[in-house]
C-alpha positions in Angstrom: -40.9 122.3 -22.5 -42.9 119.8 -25.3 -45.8 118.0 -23.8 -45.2 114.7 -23.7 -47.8 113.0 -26.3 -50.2 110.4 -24.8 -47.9 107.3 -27.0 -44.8 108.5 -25.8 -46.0 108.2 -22.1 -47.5 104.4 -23.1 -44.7 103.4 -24.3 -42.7 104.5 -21.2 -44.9 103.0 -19.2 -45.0 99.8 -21.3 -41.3 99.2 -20.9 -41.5 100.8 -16.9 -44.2 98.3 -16.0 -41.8 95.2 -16.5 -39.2 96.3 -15.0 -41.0 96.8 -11.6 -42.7 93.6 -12.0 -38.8 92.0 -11.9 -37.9 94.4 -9.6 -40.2 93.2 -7.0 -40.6 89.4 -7.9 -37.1 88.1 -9.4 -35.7 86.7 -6.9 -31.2 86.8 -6.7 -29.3 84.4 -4.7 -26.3 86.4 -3.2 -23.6 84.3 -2.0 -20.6 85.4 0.7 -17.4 84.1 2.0 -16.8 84.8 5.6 -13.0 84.0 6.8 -13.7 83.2 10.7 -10.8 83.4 13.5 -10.8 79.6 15.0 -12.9 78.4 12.7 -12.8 74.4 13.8 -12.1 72.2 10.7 -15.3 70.6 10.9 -17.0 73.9 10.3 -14.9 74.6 7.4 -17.2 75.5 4.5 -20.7 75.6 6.8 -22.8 77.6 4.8 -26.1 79.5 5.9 -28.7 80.5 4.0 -30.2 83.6 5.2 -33.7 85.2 4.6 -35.5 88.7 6.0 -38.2 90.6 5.6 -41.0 88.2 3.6 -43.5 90.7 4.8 -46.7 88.5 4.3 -45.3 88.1 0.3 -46.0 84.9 -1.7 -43.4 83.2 -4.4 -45.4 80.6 -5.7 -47.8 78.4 -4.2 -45.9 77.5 -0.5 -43.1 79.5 -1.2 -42.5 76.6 -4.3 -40.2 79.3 -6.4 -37.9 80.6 -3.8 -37.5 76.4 -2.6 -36.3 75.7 -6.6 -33.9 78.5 -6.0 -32.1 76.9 -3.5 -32.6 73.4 -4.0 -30.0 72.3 -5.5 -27.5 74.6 -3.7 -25.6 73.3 -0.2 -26.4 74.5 2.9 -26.4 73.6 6.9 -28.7 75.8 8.6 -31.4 78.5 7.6 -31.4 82.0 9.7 -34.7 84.1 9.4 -33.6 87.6 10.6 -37.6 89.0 11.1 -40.4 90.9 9.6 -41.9 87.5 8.1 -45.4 90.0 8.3 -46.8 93.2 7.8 -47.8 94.5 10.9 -50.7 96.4 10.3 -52.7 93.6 8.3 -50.2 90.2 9.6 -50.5 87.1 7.4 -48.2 84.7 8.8 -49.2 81.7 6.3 -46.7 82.6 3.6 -44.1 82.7 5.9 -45.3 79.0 7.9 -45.8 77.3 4.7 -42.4 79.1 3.1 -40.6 77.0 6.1 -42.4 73.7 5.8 -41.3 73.7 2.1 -37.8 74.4 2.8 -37.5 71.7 5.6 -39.3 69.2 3.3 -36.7 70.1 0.6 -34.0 69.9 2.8 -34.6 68.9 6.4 -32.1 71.9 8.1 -32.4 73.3 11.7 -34.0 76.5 11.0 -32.7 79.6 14.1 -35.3 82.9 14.0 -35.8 85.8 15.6 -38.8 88.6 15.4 -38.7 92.0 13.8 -40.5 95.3 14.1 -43.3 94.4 12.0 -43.7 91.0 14.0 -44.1 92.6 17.0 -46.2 94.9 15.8 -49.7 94.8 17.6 -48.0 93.0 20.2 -48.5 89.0 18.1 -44.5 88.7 18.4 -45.0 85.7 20.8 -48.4 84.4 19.0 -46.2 84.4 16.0 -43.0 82.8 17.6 -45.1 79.9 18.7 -46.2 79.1 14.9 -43.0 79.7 14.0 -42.0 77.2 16.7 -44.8 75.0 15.8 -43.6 75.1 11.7 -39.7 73.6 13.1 -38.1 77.0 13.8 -36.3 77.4 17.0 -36.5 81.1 18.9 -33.9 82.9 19.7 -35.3 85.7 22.2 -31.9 87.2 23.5 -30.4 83.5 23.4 -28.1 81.5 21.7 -27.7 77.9 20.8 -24.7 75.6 20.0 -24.2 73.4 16.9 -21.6 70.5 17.5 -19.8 68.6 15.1 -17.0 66.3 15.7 -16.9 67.7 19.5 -16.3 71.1 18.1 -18.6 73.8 18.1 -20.1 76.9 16.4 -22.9 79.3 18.7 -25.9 80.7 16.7 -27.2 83.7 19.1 -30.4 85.7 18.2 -31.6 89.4 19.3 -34.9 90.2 20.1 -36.1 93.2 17.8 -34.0 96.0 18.4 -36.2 98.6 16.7 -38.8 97.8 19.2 -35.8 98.3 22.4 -36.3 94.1 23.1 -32.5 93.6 22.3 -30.4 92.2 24.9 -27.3 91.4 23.6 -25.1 90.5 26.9 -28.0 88.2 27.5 -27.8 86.1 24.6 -24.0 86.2 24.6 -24.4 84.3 28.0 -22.8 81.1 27.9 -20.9 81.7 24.7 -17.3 81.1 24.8 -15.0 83.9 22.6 -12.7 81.2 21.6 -15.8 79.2 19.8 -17.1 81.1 16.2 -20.3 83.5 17.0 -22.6 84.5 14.6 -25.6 86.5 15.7 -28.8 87.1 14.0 -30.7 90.3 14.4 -33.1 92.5 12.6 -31.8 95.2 12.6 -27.9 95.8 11.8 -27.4 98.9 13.7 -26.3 96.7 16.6 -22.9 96.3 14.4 -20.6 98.8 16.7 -21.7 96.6 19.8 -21.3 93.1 18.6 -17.2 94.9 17.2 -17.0 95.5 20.3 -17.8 92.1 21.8 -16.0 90.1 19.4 -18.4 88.2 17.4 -17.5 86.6 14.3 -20.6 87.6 11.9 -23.9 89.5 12.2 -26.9 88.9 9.9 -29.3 91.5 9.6 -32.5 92.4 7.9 -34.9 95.8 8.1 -33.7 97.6 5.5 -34.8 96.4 2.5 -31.7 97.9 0.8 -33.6 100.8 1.0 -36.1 99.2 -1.1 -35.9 102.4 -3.8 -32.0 101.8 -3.8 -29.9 105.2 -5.6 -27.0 105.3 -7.7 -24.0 105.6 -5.3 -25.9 106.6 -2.5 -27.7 103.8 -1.9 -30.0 104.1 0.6 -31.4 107.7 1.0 -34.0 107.1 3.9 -35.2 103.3 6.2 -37.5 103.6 8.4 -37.0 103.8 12.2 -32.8 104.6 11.2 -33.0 107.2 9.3 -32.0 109.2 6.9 -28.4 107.6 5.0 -28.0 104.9 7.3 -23.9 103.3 7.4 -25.2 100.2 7.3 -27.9 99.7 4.2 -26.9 96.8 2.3 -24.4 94.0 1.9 -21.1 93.4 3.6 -19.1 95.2 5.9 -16.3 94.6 8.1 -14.8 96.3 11.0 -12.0 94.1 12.9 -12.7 90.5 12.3 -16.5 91.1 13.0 -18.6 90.7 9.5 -22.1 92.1 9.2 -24.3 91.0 6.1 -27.5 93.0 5.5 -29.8 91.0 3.5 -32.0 92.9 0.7 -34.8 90.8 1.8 -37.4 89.3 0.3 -40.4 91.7 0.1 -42.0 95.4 0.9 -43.3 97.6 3.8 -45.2 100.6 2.6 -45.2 100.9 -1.4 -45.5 97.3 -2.7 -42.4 98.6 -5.0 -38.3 97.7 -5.5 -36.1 100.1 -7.7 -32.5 98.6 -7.9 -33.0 96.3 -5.0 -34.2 92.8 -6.2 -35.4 90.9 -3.3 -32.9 88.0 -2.5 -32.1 85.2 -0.4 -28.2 85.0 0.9 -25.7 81.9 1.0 -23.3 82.5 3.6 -20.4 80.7 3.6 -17.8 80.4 6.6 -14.1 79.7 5.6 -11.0 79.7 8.4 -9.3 83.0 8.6 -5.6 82.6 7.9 -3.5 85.4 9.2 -4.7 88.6 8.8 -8.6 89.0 9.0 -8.3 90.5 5.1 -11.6 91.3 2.9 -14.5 88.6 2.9 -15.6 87.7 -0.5 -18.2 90.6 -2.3 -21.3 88.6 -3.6 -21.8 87.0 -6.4 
């Protein structure tokens, strides 16, 4: 085999470079329709918009490029689905001042719950209190109702099941079956459970996609799942339970994306009409 000459390999690497630059700092919005069982009428259309997995990552000054990305789109609420730092070296800042832009853009409740990484060195509740402290509210194995029009939708949050704090029959607890349930988690690997239990929707996080995402296999390894993991990316349905897994937003490990972009998610819940059917794919 020809030795590849010293241009050639420049100008690979001249057209590689710029790629993985995008890869890792163009941001997509991805956008889903849910169809909900009992969805009341005032919740027609209520739209989340979920992020993941920051890990310590900046996007302009205070977060000022992912806020244009979603300023001028619609939504009620904002679910943070863990690992807003990298354990080993946390820097929670990007992820505080990420929030205060987005409430100062567009003042939403804003429902989070910890990840692996967050927990790591055991700064999960130092971090939930500036979390709490930025406007977020906690969910540690809890949930918490949104009324409108006396009719109501239950937002219920894991704590990190990578880490074994999950307690899902505990922050089910007080949720009624008949009302929509959408739980947030870091991990999605708590999708067979939450069939199980009836819940409407489950956003999840962790997997970065698989962060170096393959051709129709998607992703080969995530760490603290495994090797192929069922549940890697994007939307699945078993029943009339949904699970999203959101892309995130940046890196654990190699600072490095390959057919993964990171993304922020609008999720959007329409009433189910007759059979629970296929949600909508992204756009």
């Amino acid at each position: 085999m020809a030795a590849i000459s010293r241009r050639m390999f420049l100008m690979g690497s001249a057209s590689l470079f710029p790629y993985l630059y995008l890869e890792r700092l163009s941001v997509a919005v991805r956008r889903y329709t849910v169809p909900v069982r009992q969805l009341p009428a005032a919740f027609e259309g209520f739209t989340i918009l979920h992020l993941s997995d920051l890990h310590d990552k900046e996007f302009g000054t205070a977060g000022e490029e992912l806020v244009a990305l979603v300023q001028q789109e619609h939504y009620d609420v904002i679910a943070v689905t863990g690992d807003l730092v990298n354990g080993y070296r946390p820097v929670l800042t990007p992820a505080l001042e990420l929030l205060t832009s987005l409430r100062r853009a567009a003042d939403r409740p804003v429902f989070a719950v910890l990840g692996n990484h967050d927990w790591r060195l055991e700064r999960g509740l130092e971090f939930a209190q500036r979390l709490e402290e930025a406007g977020a509210q906690m969910l540690f194995n809890s949930a918490a109702p949104l009324e409108r029009s006396g009719q109501r939708l239950w937002i219920a949050g894991v704590d990190d099941p990578i880490t074994g704090r999950d307690r899902l029959d505990q922050a089910l607890t007080g949720t009624a079956a008949g009302e929509p349930r959408v739980l947030l988690t870091h991990s999605p690997m708590l999708f067979p459970q939450a069939t199980q239990l009836g819940l409407d929707l489950l956003l999840a996080g962790h997997t970065h996609g698989g962060q170096i995402r393959l051709p129709i296999v998607g992703a080969a390894y995530v760490p603290r799942i495994g090797f192929f993991p069922p549940w890697d990316y994007g939307l699945f349905r078993n029943g009339h339970t949904t699970l999203i897994v959101s892309g995130g937003l940046g890196e654990s490990g190699l600072p490095i994306r390959i057919n993964i972009r990171p993304e922020l998610a609008l999720v959007t819940l329409v009433n189910a009409t007759g059979s629970p059917g296929a949600p909508h794919l992204p756009a």
